[in-house]
C-alpha positions as CSV (number, residue, x, y, z in Angstrom):
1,X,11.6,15.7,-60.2
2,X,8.0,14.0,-59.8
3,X,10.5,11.1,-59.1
4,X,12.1,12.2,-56.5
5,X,9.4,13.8,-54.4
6,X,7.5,10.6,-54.2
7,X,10.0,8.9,-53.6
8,X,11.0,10.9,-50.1
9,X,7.3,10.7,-49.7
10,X,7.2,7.1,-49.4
11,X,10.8,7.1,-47.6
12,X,9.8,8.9,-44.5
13,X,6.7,6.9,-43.2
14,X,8.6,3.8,-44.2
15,X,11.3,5.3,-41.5
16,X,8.6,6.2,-39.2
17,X,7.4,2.5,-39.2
18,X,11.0,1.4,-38.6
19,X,11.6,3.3,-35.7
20,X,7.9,3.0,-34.2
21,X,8.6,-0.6,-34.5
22,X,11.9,-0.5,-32.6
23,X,10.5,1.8,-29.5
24,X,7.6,-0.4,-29.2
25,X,10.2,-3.5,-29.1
26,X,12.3,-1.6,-26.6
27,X,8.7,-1.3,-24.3
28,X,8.4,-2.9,-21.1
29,X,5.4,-2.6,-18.9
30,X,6.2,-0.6,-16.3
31,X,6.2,-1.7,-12.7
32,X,3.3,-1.2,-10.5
33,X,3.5,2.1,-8.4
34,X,1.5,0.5,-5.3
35,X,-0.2,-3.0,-5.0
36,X,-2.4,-3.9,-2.4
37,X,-1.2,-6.9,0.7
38,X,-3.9,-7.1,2.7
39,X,-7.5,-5.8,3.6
40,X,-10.1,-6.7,6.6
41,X,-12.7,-8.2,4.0
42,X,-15.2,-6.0,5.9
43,X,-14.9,-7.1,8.9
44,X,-14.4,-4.4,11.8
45,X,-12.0,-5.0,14.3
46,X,-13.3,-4.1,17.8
47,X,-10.3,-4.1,20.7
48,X,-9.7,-2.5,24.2
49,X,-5.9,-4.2,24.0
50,X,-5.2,-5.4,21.3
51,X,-5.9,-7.5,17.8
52,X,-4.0,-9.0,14.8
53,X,-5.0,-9.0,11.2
54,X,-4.3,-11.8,9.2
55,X,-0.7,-12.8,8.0
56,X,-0.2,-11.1,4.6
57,X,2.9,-11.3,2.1
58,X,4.5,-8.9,0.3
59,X,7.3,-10.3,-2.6
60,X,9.4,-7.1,-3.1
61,X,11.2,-4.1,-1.1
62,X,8.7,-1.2,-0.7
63,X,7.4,1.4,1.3
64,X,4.4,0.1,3.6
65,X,1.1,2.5,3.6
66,X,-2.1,1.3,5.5
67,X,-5.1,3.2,5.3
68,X,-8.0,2.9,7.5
69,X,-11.2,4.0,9.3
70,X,-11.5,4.3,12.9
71,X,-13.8,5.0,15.8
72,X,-14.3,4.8,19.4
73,X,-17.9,4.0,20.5
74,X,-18.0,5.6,23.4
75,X,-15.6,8.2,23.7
76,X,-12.5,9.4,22.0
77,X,-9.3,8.0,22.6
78,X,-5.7,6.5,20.9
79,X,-4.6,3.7,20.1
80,X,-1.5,2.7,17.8
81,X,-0.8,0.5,14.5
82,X,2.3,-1.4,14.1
83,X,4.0,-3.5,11.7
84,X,5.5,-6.9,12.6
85,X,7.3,-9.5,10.3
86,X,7.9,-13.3,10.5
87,X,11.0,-13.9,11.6
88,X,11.5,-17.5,12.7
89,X,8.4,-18.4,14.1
90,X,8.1,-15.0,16.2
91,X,6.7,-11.8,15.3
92,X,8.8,-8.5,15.5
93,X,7.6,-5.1,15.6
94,X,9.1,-3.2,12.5
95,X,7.8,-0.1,12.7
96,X,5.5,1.8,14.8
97,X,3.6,4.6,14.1
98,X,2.6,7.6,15.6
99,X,-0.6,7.8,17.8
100,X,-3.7,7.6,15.7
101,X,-7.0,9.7,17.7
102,X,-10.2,8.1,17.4
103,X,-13.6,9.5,18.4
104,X,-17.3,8.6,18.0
105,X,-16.9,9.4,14.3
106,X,-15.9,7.6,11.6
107,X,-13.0,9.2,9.8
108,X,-10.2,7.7,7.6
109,X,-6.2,7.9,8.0
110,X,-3.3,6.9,6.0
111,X,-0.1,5.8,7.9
112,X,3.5,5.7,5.8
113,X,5.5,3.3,7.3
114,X,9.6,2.8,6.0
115,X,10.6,0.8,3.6
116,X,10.5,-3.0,4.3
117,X,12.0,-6.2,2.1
118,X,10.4,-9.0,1.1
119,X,8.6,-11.2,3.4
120,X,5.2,-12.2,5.8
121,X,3.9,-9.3,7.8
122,X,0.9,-9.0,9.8
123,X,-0.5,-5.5,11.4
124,X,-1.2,-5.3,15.6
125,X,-3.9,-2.5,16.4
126,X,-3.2,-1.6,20.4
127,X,-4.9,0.6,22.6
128,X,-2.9,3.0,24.2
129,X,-5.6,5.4,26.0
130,X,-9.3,5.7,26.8
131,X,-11.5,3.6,27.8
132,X,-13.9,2.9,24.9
133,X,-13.3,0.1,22.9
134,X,-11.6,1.5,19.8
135,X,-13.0,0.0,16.3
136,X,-11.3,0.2,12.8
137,X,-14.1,-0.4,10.2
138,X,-11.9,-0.8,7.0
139,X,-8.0,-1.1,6.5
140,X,-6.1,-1.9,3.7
141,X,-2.2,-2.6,3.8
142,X,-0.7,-1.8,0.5
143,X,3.5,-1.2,-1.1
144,X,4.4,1.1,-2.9
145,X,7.3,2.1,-4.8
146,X,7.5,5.8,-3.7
147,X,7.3,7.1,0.2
């Protein structure tokens, strides 16, 4: 009887090992849920028509995001951010987003753009109203997985 009982006690973590062993075997790391393209490296962007960031690449199909701050320095106004991707040796507009407002403060937005494939982007700030030049102080582009 003794046997027996430690016998099962040295059969179940011996099974416990096994199958810890398997699962962590089986274990992949997971994809990443959002990676950054592109940031302005702390430079502001100041523009009464318009301005272009950098070119920027992004290797796999995901959902676009950029998040930035914005002002106007003299008065409020709008101005929009869009999207456009390499094609040939142009630049298309993908997407465009909605109006962003800007006024004398500083304040920080995030804009969800579709999902867009593989490929070399580059974001346009425009101005569509007031007169003041419009200034975004920090944006960072980034994919991610989920809308």
């Amino acid at each position: 009887m003794v046997k027996k009982l430690l016998r099962s006690f040295l059969v179940i973590p011996a099974l416990i090992v096994g199958l810890s062993a398997g699962v962590v075997g089986n274990a992949r790391p997971a994809a990443a849920s959002s990676v950054y393209l592109a940031t302005n490296d702390g430079v502001t962007y100041s523009f009464m028509q318009s301005v272009y960031s950098p070119a920027f690449s992004n290797s796999r199909t995901g959902y676009f995001k950029i998040h930035l701050q914005r002002s106007c320095a003299t008065s409020e106004g709008y101005f929009i951010a869009r999207l456009q991707k390499r094609v040939g040796s142009n630049w298309v507009v993908q997407t465009v987003s909605e109006p962003v407002y800007c006024s004398t403060s500083r304040a920080y937005r995030t804009l969800e753009w579709s999902s867009q494939p593989s490929g070399s982007y580059r974001v346009e700030f425009y101005s569509m109203s007031g007169s003041s030049r419009k200034r975004v102080h920090y944006w960072g582009v980034y994919r991610s997985d989920t809308p």
